[in-house]
Structure formats: C-alpha cells, structure tokens
C-alpha positions in Angstrom: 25.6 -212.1 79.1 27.3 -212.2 75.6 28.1 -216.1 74.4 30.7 -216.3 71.5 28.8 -219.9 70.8 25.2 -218.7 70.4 27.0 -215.5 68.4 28.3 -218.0 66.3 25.2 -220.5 65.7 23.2 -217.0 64.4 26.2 -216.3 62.1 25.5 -219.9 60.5 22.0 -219.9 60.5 21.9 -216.5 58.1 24.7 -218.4 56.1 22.0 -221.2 55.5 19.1 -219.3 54.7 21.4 -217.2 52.1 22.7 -220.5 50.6 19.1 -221.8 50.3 17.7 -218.5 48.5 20.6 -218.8 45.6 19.8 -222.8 44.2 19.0 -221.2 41.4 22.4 -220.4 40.7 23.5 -224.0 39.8 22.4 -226.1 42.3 18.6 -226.9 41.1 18.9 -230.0 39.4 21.7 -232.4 41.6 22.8 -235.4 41.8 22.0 -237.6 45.3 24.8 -236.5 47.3 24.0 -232.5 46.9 20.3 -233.7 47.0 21.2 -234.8 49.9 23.2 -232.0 51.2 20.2 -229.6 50.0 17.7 -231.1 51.8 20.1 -230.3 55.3 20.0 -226.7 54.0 16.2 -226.6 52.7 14.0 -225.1 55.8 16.7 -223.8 57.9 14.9 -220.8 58.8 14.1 -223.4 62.2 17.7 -222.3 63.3 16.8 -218.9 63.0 13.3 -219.4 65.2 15.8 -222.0 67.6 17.7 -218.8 68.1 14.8 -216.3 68.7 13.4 -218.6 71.1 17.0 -218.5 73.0 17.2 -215.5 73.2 14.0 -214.3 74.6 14.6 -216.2 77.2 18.3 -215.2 77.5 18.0 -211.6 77.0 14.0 -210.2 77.6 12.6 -213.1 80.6 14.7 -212.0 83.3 13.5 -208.1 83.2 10.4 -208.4 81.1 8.0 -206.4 79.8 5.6 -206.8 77.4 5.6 -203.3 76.5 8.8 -202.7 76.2 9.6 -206.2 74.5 7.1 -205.3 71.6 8.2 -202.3 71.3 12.2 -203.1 70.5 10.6 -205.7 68.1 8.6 -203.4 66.4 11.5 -200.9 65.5 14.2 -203.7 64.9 11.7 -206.2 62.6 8.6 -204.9 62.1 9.7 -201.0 60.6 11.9 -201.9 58.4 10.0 -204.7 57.3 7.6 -202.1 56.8 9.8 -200.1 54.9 11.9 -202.7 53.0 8.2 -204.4 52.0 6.7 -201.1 50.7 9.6 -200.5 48.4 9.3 -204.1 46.9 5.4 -203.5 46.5 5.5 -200.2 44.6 8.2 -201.7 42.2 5.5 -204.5 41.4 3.1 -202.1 41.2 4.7 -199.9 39.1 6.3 -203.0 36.9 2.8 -204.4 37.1 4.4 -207.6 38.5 3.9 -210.3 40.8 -0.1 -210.5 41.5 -0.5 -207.1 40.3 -0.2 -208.7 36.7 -3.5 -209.6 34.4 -1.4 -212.7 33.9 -0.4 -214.0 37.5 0.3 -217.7 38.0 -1.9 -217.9 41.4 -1.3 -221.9 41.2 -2.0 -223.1 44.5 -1.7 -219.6 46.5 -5.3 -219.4 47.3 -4.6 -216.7 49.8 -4.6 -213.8 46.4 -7.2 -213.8 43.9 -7.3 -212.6 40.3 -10.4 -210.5 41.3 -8.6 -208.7 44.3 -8.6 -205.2 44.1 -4.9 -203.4 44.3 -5.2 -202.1 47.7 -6.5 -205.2 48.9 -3.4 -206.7 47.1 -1.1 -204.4 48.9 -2.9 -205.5 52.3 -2.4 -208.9 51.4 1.3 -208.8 50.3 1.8 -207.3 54.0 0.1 -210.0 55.6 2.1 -212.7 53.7 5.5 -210.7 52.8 4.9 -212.7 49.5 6.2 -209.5 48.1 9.8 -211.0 47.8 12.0 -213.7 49.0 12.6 -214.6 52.9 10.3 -211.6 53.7 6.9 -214.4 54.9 9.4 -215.0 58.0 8.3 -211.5 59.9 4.6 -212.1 59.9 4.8 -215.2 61.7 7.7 -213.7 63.8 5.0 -211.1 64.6 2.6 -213.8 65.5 5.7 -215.8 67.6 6.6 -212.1 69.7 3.2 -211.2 70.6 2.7 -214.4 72.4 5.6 -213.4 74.7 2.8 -213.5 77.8 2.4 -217.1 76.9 5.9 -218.4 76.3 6.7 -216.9 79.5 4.1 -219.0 81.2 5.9 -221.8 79.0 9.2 -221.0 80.7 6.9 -220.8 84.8 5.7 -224.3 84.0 7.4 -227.6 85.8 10.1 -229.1 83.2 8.1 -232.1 82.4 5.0 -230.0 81.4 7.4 -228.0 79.1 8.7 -231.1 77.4 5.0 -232.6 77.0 4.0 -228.9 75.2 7.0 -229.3 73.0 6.1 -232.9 72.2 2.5 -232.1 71.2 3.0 -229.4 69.5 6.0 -230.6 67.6 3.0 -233.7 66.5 0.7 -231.2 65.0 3.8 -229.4 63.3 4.4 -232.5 61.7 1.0 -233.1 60.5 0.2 -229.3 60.0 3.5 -228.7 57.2 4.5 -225.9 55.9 1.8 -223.8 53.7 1.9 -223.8 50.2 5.0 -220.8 49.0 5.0 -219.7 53.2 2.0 -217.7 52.3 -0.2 -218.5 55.7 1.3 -216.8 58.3 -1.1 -218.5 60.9 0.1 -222.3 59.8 3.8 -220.9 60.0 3.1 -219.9 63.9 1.9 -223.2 64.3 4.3 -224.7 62.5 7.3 -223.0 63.8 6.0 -222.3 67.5 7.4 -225.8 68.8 10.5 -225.1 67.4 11.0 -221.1 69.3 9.4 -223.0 72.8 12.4 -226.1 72.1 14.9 -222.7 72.0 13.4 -221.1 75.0 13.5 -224.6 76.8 17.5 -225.2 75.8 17.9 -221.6 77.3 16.3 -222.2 80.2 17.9 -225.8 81.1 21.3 -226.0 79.5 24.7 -224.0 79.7 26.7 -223.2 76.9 29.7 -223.9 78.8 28.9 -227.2 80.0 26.6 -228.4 77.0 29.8 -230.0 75.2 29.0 -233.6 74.9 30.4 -235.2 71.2 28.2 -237.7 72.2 24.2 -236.1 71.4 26.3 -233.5 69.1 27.2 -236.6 67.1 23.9 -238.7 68.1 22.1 -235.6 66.6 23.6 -234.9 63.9 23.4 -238.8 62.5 19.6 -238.3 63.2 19.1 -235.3 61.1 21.6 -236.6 58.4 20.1 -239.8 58.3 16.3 -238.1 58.0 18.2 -236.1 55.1 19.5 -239.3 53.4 15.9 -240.8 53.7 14.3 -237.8 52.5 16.6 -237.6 49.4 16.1 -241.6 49.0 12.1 -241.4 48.3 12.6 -238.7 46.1 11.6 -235.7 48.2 13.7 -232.2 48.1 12.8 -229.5 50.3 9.9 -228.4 52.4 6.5 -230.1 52.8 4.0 -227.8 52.2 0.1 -228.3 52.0 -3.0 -226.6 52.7 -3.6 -226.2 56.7 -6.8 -228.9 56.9 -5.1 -231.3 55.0 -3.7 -234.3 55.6 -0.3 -235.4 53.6 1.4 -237.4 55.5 4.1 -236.8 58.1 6.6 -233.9 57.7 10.1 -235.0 58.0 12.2 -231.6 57.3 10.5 -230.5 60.8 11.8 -233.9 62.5 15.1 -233.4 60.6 15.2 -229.7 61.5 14.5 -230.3 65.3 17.7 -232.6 65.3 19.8 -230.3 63.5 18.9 -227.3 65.7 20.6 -229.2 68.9 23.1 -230.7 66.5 24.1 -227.2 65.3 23.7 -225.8 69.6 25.9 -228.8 70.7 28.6 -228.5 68.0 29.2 -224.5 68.7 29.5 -225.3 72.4 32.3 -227.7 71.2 33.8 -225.8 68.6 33.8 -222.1 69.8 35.9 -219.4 68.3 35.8 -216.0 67.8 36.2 -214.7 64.0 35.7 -211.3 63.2 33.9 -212.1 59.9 31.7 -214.7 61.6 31.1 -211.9 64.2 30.4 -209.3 61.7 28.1 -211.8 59.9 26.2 -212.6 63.7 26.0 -208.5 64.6 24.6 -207.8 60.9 22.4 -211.0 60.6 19.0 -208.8 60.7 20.7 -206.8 58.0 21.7 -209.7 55.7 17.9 -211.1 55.9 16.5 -207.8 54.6 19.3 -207.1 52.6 20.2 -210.3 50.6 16.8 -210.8 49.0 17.7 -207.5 47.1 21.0 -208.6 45.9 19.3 -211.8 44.3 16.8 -210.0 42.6 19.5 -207.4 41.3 21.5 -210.6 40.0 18.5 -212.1 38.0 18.0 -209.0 36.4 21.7 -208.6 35.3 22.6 -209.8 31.6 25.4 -211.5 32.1 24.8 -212.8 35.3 21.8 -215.2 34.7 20.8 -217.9 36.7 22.0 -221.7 36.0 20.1 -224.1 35.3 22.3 -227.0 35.1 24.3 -228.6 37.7 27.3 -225.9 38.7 28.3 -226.4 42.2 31.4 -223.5 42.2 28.7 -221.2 40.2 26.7 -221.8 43.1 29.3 -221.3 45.8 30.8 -218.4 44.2 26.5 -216.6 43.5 26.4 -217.5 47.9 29.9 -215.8 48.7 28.7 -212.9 46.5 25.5 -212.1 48.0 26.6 -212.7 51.7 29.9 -210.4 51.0 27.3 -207.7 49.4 24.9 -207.8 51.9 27.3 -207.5 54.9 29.3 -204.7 53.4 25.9 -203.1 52.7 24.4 -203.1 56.0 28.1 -202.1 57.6 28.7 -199.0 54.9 25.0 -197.8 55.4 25.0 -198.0 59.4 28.4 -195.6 58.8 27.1 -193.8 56.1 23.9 -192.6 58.0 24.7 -192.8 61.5 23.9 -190.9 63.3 21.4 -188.8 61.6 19.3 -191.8 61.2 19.0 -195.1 62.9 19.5 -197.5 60.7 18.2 -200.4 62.7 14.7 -198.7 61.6 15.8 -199.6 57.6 17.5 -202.5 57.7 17.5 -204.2 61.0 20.8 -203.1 62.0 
C-alpha cells in the first residue's frame, strides 16, 4: 500500500544527504546558529536506513523471500553501484588519484596502505565505496539486506523483546561511532543496524494514519534539537567517528539522529501533501544518491564555479538547489532517453 507520508519523509531524507555533501560550498566555517542547524543535517543518512527499515517490513515481510528479496536488491543497489563505482575507479586510476597516487594523504584510513598493490586497491575501493562521495552507504546496506532472515526474526519476536534489541544495540552504537571517513563497512552495520530494526519496529507497530500526535512530534523534535544545540555548544560539528575498539566517549549525533528519525515520521503523518516535485524527488531518490556525487565533483572541477570557503549561506543554498535540480532531471531524461532498450534501474537506481 502506497503512503504519501512515508513518500514524502524519503523525498526529505535525499534533500538532507544532498545538502550535507555541498558544505563546501559556503557553509564550512559558520557561526552558532548554522553550527547548529549543520549538526541537525550532519549524519542524516539515519533517515535514509529509518526508511529502509520501513519498508522491508512494509513492502518484502508480508510475501517474503530471501531469494527474491536479494535479488531486487542486487539489481536496484548493488549493479549500479557496481557500475557507477567502476567508472569512478578507472578515472582515479587513469588520473592516478585518490590512493592510486605516490602521494596519498592515508591520515587515519588504516583500511588502504601505501604498499597495496592496484588491484588490491580496486578490491578495496569496492569494499569501502571510498571511491567517491555517499558511495560507503551500499556496502553496509549490503551487510543490512542480507540479514533479512534475521530482522525477520526481529519482527516474530514479542514487542518487548524488540524494544530491549533496539535498546542494546542502540548502546553499542553509541559507544561503537561512526569509523574514521565511513571507511569500515562492518562498524557501519553495527552502527546503523539499530537504527533500520527502530524502522522495521515503527512499521510494524504504528499507522501512518493514526501516528499524528503534535505531542511526541514536538517532544521529539525538542530532543534532537536540544542534542543539536548541546553538540554545537561543546564545540563538536558533525559525526563521531573513531576506530571500532576504541573508546571516545558517547556518540550523540546517533541519540540525536534516533530522535529526529520519529520527529521527521511524526511530522509527515501531520503534515501530509502531495507535491509533484517532492514526488518526483521520492520516485528518483535511488537516482539522486548515485547521481549527485557526480554533479559535485563536476562543480569542483569547474573554473568559475569553485568552492567557498568563507561563510555564504545563499552560495550554499543556491550549489544544493543546483545539484538536486541536476540530479533529478538527470535520472528522469536518462530513464526516457534509454527506456526501454535498457533498464535503467540497473545504472542509476531508477
């Protein structure tokens, strides 16, 4: 069953990650206020796993199939992550860029080595999707869909079981972090798995139509706000990220981004409307993630579109509304364009 609100909440959680991926583009250094506004942004690719979770319970539990599951997974993320990645890999191959340069900044990566052979380079930029921006998500989402068996079993369990399994999990999240430039795909399971399971559980017990209560929209919006405001206070922008084994403290951005993922489900059961370029944005939201990282690197590389170092909110606004616009029109004109002598959904998602 279609549901305009959950259509909606994908639309703004690919508006997020785009607006995070274009700081560069005047919003780097900021005063408190946008510090604080960038922190609400920062790490938003939770809505994104909220919404996964959702929907496999929404659209694959009823009828599943493990077979059939991994297998419209593979040819809607995987492929043309496959394809999108090994275009990015033979342009830094053939630039002799990224780690394929005798002069790579490896900094904390530990994951590549300056003694690693190319192939074993190429291998490595598969595992990670270090290749280029946003592209680490699909190796954890790989990790995320092939426990399918197990999140089912997540969904079979008694309700209080499920909310102890979020709980726990969501502690070792918070003392786990993000790794170091999203480069460990394994701590990004970990880190990200209570967040798909608190999707699958929303699915499972709630009802868009009834889910409309201004009270926990509001309640959770103060919490993740507040989190934000406290984050910006002590100085801290963006993720945490560490090594797996360490131990640095507790991660707030998950806390915040647990909050803001029912913050975000309650408001779009309050607020629900049906835009066509919110809906076009929702239907190509696959397409903008593999498309959009493109368009940034096309803008760096443009002379007289550089990126800003000082503070330049309506620079930044109008770099976000640029690449968004691009990326959309892309992914609609090519599924046009090549439709239907080739499926598109095996190139860009769409």
């Amino acid at each position: 069953m279609f549901i305009q609100s959950i259509h909606n909440f994908r639309a703004i959680a690919i508006l997020m990650v785009v607006m995070v991926h274009v700081y560069a583009y005047g919003l780097e250094n900021t005063p408190f206020y946008t510090s604080v506004f960038k922190n609400i942004l920062s790490g938003c690719t939770a809505l994104l796993v909220f919404i996964s979770g959702y929907m496999f319970h929404h659209v694959f539990y009823k009828n599943f199939n493990y077979s059939k599951f991994i297998s419209s997974k593979f040819s809607k993320v995987v492929t043309p992550y496959l394809f999108l990645s090994t275009m990015a890999i033979f342009m830094l191959y053939a630039m002799k860029g990224g780690y394929f340069s005798s002069t790579a900044d490896y900094g904390d990566i530990a994951f590549f080595n300056a003694d690693d052979s190319d192939p074993v380079t190429i291998l490595k930029y598969y595992l990670t999707g270090r290749m280029i921006t946003a592209y680490w998500y699909i190796p954890c989402a790989i990790l995320l869909f092939l426990c399918a068996p197990l999140h089912v079993k997540f969904i079979h369990a008694a309700r209080n079981h499920q909310l102890i399994t979020i709980a726990l999990l969501s502690i070792l999240s918070i003392v786990v972090h993000r790794s170091y430039e999203n480069i460990n795909p394994i701590q990004m399971f970990i880190y990200f798995t209570p967040i798909y399971l608190l999707g699958i559980y929303v699915s499972l017990h709630g009802n868009p139509q009834k889910d409309r209560s201004k009270t926990k929209a509001f309640m959770f919006t103060l919490l993740a706000l507040l989190i934000a405001i406290y984050q910006s206070y002590t100085g801290h922008q963006g993720n945490y990220t560490k090594e797996i084994f360490e131990f640095n403290g507790i991660d707030f951005m998950f806390i915040q981004k647990f909050f803001l993922c029912l913050s975000v489900y309650y408001i779009t059961n309050i607020y629900v409307f049906n835009n066509r370029i919110m809906n076009t944005i929702a239907n190509t939201s696959f397409a903008i993630f593999f498309i959009h990282p493109w368009i940034i690197t096309t803008l760096k590389r443009l002379p007289f579109y550089g990126e800003q170092s000082l503070y330049n909110p309506i620079y930044y606004f109008m770099t976000f509304a640029l690449v968004i616009t691009i990326s959309t029109c892309s992914a609609v004109m090519l599924k046009k364009l090549l439709k239907p002598r080739i499926k598109t959904k095996y190139i860009i998602g769409y």
